[in-house]
HTML snippet that shows the backbone in 3Dmol.js (N, CA, C, O; Angstrom):
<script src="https://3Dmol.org/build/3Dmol-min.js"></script>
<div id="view" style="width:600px;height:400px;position:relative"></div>
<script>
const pdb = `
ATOM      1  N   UNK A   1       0.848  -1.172   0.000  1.00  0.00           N
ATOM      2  CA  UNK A   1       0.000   0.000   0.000  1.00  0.00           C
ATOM      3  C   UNK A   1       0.897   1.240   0.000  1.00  0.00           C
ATOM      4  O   UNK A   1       2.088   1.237   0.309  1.00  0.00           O
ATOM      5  N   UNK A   2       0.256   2.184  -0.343  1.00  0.00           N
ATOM      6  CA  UNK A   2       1.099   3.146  -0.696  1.00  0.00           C
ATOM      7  C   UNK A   2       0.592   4.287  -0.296  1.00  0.00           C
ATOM      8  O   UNK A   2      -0.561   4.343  -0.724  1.00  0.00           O
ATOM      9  N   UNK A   3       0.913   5.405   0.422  1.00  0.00           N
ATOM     10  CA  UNK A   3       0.713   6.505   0.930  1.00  0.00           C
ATOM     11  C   UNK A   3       0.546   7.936  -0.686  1.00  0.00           C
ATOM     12  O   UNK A   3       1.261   8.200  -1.653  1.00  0.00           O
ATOM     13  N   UNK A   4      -0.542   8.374  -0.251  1.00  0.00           N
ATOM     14  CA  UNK A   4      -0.647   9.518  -1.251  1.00  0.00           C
ATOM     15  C   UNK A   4       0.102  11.319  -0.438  1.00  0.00           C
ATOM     16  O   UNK A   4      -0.076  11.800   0.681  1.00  0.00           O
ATOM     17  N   UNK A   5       0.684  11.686  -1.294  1.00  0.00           N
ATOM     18  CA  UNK A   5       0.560  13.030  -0.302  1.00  0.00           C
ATOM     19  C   UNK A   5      -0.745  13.759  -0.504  1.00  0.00           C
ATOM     20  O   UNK A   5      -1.427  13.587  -1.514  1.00  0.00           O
ATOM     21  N   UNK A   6      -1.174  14.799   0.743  1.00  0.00           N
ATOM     22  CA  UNK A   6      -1.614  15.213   0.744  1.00  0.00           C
ATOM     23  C   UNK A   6      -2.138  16.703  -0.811  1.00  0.00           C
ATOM     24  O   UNK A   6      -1.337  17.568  -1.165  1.00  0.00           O
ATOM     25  N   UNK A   7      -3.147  16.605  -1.227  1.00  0.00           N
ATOM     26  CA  UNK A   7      -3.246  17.729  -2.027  1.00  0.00           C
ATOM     27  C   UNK A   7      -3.718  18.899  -1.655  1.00  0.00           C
ATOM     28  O   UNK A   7      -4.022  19.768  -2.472  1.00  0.00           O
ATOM     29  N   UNK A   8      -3.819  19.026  -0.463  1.00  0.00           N
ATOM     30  CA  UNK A   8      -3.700  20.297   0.594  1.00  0.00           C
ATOM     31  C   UNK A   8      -2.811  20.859   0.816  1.00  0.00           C
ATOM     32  O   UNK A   8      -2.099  20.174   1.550  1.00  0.00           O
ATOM     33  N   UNK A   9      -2.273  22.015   0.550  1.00  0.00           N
ATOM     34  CA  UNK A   9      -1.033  22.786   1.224  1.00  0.00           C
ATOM     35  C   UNK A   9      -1.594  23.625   1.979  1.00  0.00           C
ATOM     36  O   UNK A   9      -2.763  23.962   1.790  1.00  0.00           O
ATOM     37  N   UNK A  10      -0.743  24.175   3.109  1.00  0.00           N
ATOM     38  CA  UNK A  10      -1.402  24.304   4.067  1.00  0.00           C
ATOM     39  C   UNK A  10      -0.677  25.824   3.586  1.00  0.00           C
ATOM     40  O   UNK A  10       0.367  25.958   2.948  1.00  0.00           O
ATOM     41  N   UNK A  11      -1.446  26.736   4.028  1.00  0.00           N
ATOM     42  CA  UNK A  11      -1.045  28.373   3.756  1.00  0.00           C
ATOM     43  C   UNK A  11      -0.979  29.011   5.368  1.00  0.00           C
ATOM     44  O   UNK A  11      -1.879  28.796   6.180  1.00  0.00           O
ATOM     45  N   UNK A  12       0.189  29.791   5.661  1.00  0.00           N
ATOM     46  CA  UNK A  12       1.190  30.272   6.850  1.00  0.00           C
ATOM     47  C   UNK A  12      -0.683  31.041   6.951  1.00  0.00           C
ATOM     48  O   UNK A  12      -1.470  31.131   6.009  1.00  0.00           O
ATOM     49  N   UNK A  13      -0.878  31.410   8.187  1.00  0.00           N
ATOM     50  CA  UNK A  13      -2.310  32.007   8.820  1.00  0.00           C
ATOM     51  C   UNK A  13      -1.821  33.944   8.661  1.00  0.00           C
ATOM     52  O   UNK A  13      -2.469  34.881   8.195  1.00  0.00           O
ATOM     53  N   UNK A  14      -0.600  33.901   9.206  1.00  0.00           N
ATOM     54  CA  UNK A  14       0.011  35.016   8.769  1.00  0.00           C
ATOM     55  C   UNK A  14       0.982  35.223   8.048  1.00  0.00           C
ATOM     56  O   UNK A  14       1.789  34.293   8.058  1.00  0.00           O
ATOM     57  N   UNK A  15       1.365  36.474   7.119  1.00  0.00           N
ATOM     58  CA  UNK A  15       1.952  36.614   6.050  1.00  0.00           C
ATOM     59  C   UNK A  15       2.150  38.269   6.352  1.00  0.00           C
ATOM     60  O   UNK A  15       1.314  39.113   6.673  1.00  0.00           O
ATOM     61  N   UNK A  16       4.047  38.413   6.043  1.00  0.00           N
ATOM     62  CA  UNK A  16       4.222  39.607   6.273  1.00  0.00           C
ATOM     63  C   UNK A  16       5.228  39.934   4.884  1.00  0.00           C
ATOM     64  O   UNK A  16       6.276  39.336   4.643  1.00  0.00           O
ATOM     65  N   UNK A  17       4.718  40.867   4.176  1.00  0.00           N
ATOM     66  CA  UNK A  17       5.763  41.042   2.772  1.00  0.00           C
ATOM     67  C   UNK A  17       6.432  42.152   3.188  1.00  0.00           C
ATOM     68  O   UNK A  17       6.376  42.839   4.208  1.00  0.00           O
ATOM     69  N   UNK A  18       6.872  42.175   2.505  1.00  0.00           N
ATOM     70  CA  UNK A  18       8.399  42.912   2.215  1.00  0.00           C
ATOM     71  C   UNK A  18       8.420  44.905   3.076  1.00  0.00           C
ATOM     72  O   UNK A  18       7.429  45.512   3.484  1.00  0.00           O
ATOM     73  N   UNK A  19       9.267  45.192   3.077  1.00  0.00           N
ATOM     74  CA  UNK A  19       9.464  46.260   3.587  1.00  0.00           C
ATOM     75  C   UNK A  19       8.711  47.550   2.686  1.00  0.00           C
ATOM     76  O   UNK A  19       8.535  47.572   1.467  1.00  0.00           O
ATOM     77  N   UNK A  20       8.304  48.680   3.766  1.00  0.00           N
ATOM     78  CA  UNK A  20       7.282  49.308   2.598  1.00  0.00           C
ATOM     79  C   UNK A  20       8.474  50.712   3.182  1.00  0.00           C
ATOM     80  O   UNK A  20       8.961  50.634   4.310  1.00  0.00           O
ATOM     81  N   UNK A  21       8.821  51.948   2.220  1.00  0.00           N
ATOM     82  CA  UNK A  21       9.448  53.163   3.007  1.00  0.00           C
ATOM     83  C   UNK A  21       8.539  54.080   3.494  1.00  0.00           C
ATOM     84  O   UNK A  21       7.431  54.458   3.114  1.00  0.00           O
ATOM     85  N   UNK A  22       9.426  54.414   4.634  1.00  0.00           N
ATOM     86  CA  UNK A  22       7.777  55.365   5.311  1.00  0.00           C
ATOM     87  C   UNK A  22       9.023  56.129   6.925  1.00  0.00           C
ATOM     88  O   UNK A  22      10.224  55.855   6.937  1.00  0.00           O
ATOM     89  N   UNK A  23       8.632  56.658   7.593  1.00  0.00           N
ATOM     90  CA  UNK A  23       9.294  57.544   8.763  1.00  0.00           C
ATOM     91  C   UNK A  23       9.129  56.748   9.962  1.00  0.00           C
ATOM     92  O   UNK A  23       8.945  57.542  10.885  1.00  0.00           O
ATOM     93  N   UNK A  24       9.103  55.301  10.476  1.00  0.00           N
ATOM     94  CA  UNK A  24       9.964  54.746  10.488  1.00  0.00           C
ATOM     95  C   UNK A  24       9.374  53.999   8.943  1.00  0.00           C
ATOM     96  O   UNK A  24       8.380  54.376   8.323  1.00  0.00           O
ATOM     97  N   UNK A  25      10.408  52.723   8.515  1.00  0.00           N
ATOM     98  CA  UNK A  25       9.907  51.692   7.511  1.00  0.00           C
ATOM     99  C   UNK A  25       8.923  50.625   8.503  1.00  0.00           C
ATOM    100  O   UNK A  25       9.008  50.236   9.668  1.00  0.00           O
ATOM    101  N   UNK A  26       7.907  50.375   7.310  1.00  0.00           N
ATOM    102  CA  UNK A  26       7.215  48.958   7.992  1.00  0.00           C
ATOM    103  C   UNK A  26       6.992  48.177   7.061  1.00  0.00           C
ATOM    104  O   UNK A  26       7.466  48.219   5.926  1.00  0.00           O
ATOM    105  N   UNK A  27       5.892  47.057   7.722  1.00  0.00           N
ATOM    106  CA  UNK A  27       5.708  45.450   6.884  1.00  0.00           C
ATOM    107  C   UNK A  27       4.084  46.212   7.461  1.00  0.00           C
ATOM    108  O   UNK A  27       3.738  47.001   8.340  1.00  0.00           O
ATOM    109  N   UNK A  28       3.251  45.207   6.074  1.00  0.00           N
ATOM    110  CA  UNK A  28       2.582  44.934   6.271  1.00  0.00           C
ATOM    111  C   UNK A  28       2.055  43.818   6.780  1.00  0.00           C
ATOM    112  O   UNK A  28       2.449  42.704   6.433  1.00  0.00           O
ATOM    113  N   UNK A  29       1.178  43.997   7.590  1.00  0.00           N
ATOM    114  CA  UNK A  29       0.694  42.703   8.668  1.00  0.00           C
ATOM    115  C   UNK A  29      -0.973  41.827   7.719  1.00  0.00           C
ATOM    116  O   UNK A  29      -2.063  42.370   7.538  1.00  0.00           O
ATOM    117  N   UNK A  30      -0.686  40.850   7.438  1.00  0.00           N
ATOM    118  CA  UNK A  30      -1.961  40.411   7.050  1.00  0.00           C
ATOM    119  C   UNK A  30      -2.243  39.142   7.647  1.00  0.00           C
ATOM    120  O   UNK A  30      -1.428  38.220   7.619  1.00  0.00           O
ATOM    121  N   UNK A  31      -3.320  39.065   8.164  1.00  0.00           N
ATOM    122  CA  UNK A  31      -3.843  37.728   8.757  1.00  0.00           C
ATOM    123  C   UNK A  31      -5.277  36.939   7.686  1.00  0.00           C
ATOM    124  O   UNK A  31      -6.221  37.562   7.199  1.00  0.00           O
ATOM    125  N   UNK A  32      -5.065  35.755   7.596  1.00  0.00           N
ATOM    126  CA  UNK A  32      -6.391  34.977   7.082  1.00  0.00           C
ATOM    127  C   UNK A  32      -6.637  35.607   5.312  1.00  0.00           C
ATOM    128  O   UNK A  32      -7.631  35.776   4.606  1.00  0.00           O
ATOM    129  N   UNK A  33      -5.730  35.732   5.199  1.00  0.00           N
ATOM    130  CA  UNK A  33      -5.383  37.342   3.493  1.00  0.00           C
ATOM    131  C   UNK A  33      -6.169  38.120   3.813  1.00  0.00           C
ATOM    132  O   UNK A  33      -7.193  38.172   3.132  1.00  0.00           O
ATOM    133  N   UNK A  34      -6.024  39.040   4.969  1.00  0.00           N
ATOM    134  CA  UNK A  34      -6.748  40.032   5.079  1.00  0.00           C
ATOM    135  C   UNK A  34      -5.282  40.850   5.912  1.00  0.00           C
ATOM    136  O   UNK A  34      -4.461  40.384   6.702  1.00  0.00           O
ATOM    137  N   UNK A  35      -5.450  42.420   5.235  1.00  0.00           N
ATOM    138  CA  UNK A  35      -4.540  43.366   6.129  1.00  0.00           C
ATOM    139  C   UNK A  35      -5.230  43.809   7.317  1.00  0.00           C
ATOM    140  O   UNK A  35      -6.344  44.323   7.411  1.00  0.00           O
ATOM    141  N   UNK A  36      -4.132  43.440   8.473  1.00  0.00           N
ATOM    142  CA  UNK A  36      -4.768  43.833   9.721  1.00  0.00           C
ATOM    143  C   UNK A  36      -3.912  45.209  10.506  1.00  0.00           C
ATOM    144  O   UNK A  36      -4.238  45.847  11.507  1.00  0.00           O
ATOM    145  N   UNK A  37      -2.712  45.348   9.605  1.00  0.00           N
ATOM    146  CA  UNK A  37      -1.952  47.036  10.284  1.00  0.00           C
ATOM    147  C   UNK A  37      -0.930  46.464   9.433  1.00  0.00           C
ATOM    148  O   UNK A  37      -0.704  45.519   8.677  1.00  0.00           O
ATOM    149  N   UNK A  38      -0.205  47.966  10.152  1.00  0.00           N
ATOM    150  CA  UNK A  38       1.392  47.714   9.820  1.00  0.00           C
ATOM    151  C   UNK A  38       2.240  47.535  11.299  1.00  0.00           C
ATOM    152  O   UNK A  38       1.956  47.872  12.448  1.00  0.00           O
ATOM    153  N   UNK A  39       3.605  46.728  10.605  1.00  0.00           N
ATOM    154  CA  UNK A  39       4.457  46.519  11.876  1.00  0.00           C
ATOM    155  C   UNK A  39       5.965  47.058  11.319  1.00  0.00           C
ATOM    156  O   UNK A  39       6.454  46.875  10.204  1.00  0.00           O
ATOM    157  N   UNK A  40       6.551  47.809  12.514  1.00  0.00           N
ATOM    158  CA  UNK A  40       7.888  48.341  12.009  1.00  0.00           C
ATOM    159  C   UNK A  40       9.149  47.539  13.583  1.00  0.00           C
ATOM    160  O   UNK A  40      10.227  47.932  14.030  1.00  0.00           O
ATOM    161  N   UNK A  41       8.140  46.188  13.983  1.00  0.00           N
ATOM    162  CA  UNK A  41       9.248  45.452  14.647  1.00  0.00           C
ATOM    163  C   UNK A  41       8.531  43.797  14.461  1.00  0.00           C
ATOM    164  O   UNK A  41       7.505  43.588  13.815  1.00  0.00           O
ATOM    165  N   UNK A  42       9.218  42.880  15.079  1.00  0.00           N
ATOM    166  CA  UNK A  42       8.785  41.707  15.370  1.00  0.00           C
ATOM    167  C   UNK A  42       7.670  41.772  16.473  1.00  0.00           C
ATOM    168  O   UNK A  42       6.675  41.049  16.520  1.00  0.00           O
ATOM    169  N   UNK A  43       7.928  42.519  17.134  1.00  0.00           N
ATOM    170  CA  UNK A  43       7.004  42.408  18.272  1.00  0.00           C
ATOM    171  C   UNK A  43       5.336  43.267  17.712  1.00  0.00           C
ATOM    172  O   UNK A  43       4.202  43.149  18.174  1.00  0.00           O
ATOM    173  N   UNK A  44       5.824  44.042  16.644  1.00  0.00           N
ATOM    174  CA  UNK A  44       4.232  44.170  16.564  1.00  0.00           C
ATOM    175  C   UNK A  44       3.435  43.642  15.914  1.00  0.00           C
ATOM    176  O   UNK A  44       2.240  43.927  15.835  1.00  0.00           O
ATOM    177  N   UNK A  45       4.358  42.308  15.049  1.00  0.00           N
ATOM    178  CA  UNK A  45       3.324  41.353  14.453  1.00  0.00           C
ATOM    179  C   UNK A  45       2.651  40.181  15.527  1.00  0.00           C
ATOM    180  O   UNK A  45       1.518  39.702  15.559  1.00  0.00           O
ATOM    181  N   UNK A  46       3.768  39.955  16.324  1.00  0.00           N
ATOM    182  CA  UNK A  46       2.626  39.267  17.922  1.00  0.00           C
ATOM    183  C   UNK A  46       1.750  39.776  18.200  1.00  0.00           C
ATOM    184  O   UNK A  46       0.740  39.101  18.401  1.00  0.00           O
ATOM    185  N   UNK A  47       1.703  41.283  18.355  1.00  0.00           N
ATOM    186  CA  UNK A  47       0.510  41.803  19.167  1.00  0.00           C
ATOM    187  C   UNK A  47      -0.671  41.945  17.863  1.00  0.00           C
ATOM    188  O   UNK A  47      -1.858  41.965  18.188  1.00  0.00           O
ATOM    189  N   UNK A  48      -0.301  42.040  16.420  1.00  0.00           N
ATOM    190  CA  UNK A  48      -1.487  41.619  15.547  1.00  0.00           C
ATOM    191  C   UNK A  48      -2.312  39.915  15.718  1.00  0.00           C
ATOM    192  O   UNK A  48      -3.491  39.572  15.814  1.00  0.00           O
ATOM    193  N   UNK A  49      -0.784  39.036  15.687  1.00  0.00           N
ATOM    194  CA  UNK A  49      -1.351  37.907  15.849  1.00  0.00           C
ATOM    195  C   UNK A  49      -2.458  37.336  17.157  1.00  0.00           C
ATOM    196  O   UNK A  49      -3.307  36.445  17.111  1.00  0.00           O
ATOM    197  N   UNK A  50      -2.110  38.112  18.131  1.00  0.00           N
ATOM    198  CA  UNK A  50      -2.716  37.885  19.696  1.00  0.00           C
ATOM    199  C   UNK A  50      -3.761  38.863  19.292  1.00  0.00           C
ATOM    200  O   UNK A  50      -4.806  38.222  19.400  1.00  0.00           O
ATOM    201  N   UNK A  51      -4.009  39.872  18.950  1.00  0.00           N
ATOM    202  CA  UNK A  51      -5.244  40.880  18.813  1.00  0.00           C
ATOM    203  C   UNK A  51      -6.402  40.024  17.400  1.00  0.00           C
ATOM    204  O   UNK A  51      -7.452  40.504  16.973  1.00  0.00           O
ATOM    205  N   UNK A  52      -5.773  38.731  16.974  1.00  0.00           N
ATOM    206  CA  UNK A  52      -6.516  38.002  15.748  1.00  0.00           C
ATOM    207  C   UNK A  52      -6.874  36.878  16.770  1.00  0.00           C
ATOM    208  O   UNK A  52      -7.579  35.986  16.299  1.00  0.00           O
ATOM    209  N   UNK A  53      -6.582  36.775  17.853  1.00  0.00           N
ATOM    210  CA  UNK A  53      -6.498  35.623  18.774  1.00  0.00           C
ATOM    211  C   UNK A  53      -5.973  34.386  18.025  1.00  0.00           C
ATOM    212  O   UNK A  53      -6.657  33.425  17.673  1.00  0.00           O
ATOM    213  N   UNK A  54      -4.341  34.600  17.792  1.00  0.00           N
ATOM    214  CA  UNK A  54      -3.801  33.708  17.379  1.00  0.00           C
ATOM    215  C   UNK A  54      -2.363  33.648  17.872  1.00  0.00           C
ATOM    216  O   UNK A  54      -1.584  34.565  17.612  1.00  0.00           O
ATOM    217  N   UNK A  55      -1.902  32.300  18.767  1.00  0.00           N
ATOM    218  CA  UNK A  55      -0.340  32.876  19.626  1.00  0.00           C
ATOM    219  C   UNK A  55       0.263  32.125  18.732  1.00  0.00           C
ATOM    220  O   UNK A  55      -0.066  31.010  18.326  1.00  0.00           O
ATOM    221  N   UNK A  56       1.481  33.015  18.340  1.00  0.00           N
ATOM    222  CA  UNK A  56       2.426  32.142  17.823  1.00  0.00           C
ATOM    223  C   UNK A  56       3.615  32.067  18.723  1.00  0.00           C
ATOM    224  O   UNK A  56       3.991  33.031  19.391  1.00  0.00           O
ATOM    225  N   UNK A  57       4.363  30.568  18.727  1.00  0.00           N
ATOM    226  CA  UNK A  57       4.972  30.345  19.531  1.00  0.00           C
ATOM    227  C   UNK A  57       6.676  30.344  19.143  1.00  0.00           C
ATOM    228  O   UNK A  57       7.651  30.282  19.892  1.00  0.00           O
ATOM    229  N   UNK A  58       6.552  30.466  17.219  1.00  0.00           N
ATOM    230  CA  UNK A  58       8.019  30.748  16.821  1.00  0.00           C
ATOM    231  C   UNK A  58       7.484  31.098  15.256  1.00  0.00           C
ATOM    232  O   UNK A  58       6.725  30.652  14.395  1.00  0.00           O
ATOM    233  N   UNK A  59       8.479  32.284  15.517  1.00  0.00           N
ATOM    234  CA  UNK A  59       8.106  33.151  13.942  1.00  0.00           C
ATOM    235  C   UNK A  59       8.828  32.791  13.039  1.00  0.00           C
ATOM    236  O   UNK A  59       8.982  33.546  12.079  1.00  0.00           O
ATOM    237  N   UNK A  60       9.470  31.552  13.084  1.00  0.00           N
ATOM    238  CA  UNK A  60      10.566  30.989  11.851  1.00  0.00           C
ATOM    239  C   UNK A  60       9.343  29.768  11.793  1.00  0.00           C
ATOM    240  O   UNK A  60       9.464  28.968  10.864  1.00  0.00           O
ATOM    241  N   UNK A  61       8.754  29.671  12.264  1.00  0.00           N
ATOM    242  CA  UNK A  61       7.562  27.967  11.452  1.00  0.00           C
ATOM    243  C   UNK A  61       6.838  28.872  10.524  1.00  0.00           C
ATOM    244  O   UNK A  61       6.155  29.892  10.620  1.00  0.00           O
ATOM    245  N   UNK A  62       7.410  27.815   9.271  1.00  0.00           N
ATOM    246  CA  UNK A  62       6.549  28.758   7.924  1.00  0.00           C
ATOM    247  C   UNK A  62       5.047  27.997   7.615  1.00  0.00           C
ATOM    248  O   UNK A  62       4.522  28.019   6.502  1.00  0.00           O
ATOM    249  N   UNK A  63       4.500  27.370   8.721  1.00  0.00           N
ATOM    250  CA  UNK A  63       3.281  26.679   9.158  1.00  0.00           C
ATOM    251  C   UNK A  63       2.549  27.999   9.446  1.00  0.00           C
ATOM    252  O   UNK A  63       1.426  28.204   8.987  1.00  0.00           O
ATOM    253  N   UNK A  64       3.206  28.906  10.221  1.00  0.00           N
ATOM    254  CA  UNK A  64       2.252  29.844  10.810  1.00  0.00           C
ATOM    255  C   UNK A  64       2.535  31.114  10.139  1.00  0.00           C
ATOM    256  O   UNK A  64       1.576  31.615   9.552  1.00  0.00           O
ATOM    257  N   UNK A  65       4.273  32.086  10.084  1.00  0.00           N
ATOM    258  CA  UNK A  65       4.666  33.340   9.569  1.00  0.00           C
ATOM    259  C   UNK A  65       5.302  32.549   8.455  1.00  0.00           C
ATOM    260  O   UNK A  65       6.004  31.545   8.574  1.00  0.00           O
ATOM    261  N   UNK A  66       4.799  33.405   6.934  1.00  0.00           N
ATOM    262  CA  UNK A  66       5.348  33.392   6.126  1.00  0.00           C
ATOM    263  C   UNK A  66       6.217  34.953   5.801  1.00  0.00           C
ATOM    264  O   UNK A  66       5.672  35.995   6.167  1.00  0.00           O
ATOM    265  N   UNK A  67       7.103  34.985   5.343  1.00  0.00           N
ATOM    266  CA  UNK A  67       7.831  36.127   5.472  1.00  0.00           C
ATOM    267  C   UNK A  67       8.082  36.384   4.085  1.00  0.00           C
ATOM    268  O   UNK A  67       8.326  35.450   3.321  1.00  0.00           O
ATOM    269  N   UNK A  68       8.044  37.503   3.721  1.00  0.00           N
ATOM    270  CA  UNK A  68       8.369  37.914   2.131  1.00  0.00           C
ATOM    271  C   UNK A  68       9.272  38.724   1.859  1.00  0.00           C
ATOM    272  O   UNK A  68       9.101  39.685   2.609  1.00  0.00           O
ATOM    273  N   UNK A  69      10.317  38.928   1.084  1.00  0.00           N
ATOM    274  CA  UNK A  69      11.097  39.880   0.525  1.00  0.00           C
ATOM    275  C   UNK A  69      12.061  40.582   2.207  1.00  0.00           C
ATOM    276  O   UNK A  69      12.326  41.734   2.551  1.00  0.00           O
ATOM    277  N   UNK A  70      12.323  39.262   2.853  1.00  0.00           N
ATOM    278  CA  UNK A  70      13.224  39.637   4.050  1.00  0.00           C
ATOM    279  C   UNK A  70      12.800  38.907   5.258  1.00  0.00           C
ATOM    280  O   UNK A  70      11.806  38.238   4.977  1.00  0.00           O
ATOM    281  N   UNK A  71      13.101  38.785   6.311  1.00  0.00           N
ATOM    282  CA  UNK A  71      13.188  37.576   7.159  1.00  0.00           C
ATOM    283  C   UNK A  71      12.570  38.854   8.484  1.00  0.00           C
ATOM    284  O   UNK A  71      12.263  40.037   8.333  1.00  0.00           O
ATOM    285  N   UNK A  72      12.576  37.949   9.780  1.00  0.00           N
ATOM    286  CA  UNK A  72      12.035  38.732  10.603  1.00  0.00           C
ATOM    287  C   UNK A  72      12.760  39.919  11.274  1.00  0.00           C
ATOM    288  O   UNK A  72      12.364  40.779  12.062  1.00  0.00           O
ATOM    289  N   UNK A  73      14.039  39.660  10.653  1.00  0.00           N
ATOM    290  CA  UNK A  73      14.848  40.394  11.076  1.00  0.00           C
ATOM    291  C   UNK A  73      14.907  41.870  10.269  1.00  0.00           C
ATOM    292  O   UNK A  73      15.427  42.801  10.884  1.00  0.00           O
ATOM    293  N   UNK A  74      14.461  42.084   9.097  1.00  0.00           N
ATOM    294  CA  UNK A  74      14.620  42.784   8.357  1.00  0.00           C
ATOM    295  C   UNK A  74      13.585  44.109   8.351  1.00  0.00           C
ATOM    296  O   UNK A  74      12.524  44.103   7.727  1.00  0.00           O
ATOM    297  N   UNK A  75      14.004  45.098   9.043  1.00  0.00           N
ATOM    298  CA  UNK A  75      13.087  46.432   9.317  1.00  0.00           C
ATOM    299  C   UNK A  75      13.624  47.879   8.904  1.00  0.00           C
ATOM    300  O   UNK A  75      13.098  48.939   9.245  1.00  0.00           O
ATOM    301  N   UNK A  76      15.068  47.700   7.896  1.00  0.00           N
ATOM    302  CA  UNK A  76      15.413  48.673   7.509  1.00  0.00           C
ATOM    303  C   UNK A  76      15.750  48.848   6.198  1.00  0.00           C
ATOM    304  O   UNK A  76      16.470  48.071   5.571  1.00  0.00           O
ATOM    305  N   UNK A  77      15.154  50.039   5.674  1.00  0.00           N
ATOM    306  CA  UNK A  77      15.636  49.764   4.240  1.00  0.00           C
ATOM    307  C   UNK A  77      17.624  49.757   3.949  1.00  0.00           C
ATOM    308  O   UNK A  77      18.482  50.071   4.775  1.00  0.00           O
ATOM    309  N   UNK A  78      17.792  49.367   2.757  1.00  0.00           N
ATOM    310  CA  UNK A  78      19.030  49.013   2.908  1.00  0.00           C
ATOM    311  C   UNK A  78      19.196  49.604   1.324  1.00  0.00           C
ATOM    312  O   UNK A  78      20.291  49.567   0.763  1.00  0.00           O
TER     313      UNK A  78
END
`;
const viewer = $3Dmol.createViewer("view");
viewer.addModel(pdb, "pdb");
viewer.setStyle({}, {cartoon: {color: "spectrum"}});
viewer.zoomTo();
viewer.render();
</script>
């Protein structure tokens, strides 16, 4: 017998793209594909995710944060 994979991919619940320029720079925050703010640290995409009532417990599982055009680390233009 033989195992099928799944034809479900599972899509990150949150998704933060790329750096936008602005006085400070930010990311946009989107939850469920919906924009829910902007964030100009790591910590203010927790407090989107917890204000969606959703805890994330590590922002590198691309189960939950998908990250676009820069990693979580990335909040300055360059």
């Amino acid at each position: 017998m033989t195992e099928s994979a799944s034809p479900h991919i599972s899509t990150p619940r949150i998704t933060v793209p790329g750096l936008q320029p602005g006085d400070p720079p930010f990311r946009i925050v989107e939850i469920d594909g919906e924009v829910v703010g902007e964030a100009t640290s790591m910590t203010d995409v927790l407090f989107a995710a917890a204000a969606a009532g959703i805890t994330v417990h590590d922002l590198d599982d691309p189960g939950m944060v998908r990250w676009v055009g820069g990693g979580k680390f990335t909040w300055r233009l360059h």
